[in-house]
C-alpha positions in Angstrom: 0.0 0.0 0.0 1.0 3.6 -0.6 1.4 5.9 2.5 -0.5 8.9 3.3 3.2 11.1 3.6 3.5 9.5 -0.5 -0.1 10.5 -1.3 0.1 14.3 -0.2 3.8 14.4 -1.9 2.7 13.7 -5.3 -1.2 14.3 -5.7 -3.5 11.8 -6.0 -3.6 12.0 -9.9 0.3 12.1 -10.4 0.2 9.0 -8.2 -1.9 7.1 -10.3 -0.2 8.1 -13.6 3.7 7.6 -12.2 2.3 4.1 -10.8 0.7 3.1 -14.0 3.9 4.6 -15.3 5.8 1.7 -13.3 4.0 -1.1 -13.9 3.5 -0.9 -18.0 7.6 -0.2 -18.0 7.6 -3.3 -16.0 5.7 -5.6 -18.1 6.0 -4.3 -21.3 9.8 -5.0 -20.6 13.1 -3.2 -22.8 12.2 -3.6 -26.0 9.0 -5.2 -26.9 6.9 -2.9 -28.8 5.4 -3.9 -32.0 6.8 -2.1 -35.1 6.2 1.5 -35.3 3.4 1.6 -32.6 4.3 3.5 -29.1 4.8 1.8 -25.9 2.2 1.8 -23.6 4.9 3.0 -21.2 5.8 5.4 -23.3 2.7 7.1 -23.3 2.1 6.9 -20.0 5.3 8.5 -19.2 4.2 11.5 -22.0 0.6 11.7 -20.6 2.6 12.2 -17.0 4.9 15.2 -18.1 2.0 17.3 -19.8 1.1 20.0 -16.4 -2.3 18.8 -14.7 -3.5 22.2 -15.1 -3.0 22.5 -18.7 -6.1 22.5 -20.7 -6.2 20.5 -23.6 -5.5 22.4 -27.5 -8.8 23.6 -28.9 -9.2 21.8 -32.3 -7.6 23.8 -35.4 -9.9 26.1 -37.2 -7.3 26.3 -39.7 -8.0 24.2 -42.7 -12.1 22.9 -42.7 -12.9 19.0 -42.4 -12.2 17.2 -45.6 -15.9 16.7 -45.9 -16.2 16.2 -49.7 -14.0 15.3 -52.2 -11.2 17.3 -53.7 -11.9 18.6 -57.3 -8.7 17.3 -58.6 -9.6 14.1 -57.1 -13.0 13.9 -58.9 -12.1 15.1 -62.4 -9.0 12.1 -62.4 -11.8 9.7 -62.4 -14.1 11.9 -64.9 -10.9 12.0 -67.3 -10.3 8.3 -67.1 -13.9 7.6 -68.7 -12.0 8.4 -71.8 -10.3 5.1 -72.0 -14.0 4.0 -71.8 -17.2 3.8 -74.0 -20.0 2.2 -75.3 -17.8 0.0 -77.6 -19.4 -3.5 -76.4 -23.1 -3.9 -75.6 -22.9 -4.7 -72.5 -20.5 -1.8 -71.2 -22.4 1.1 -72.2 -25.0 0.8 -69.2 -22.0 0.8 -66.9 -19.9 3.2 -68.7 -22.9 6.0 -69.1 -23.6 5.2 -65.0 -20.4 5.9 -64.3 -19.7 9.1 -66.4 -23.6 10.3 -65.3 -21.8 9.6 -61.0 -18.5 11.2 -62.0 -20.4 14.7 -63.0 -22.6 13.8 -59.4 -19.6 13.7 -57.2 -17.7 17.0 -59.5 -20.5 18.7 -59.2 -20.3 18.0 -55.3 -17.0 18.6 -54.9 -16.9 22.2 -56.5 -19.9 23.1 -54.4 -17.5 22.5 -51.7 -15.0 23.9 -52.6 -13.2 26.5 -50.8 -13.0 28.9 -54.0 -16.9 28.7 -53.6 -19.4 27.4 -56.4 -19.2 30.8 -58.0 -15.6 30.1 -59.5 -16.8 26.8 -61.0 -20.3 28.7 -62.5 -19.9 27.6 -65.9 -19.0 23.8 -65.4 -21.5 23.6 -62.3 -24.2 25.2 -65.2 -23.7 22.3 -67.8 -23.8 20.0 -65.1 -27.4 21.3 -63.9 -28.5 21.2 -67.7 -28.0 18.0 -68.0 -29.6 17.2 -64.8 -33.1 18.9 -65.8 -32.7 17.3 -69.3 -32.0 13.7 -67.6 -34.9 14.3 -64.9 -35.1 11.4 -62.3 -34.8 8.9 -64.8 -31.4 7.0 -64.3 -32.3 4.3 -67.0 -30.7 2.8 -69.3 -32.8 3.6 -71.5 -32.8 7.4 -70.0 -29.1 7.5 -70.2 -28.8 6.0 -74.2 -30.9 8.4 -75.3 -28.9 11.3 -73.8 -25.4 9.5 -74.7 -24.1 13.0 -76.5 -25.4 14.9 -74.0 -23.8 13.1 -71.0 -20.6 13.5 -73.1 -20.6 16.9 -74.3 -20.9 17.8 -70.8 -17.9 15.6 -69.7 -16.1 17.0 -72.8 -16.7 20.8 -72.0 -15.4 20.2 -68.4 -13.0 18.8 -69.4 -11.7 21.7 -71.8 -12.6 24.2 -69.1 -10.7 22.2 -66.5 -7.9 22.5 -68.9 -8.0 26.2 -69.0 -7.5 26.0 -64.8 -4.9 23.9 -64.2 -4.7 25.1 -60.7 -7.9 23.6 -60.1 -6.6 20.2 -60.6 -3.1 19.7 -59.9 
């Protein structure tokens, strides 16, 4: 058992933290930590330097949670629909899915933007065309009959995207 003369020398809650301190150095034992990871020790001894009375940081204001997507990000995969097409039969469902998803998550991502949807008007415009001109209608059917327009859109992004190379590298 601990004294009372060791308990009013160190605190209660420095107690606790150099005695937990102790026994992980104890078992943990020279040497055994696995891979890059930190000893438990380790962190117990940090934990126990850091001031009792020191509040903890307030979270960084900074730089905003990466909520969406970067555009960069989004327009790699729009640009790599190019390899793609509706060549075979049974590829052109997927291939006009996937181009109509990739103008979905671009259009997203320069909503959120931190340049603000303003600087992407004219791309963000073609992309709400096409979205009146499509409707709800996600068919197949839907999307075959809108082939050029699906494209044209993905094409004119693509030149504009071009023209703003800081916008995606």
């Amino acid at each position: 058992m601990i004294s009372t003369r060791a308990r009013q020398a160190f605190g209660g809650s420095t107690l606790v933290v150099v005695l937990a301190s102790l026994l992980l150095s104890c078992s943990s034992g020279p040497g055994r930590t696995s891979g890059d990871e930190e000893s438990p020790a380790r962190a117990v001894r940090r934990a126990a330097s850091v001031p009792t009375t020191q509040e903890p940081s307030a979270p960084s204001t900074a730089e905003p949670a990466p909520s969406a997507e970067k555009v960069r990000d989004v327009f790699a995969r729009l640009q790599a629909t190019y390899n793609d097409g509706c060549t075979t039969p049974g590829n052109c469902e997927y291939f006009l899915g996937r181009v109509l998803d990739e103008l979905g998550s671009l259009d997203e991502a320069m909503k959120a933007d931190p340049q603000g949807p303003e600087h992407f008007r004219e791309p963000l415009g073609w992309i709400a065309k096409l979205r009146a001109e499509l409707g709800d209608d996600r068919s197949f059917e839907n999307l075959k009959k809108h082939q050029s327009l699906l494209t044209g859109t993905r094409d004119k992004i693509n030149a504009w995207m071009q023209g703003h190379p800081e916008d995606y590298r």
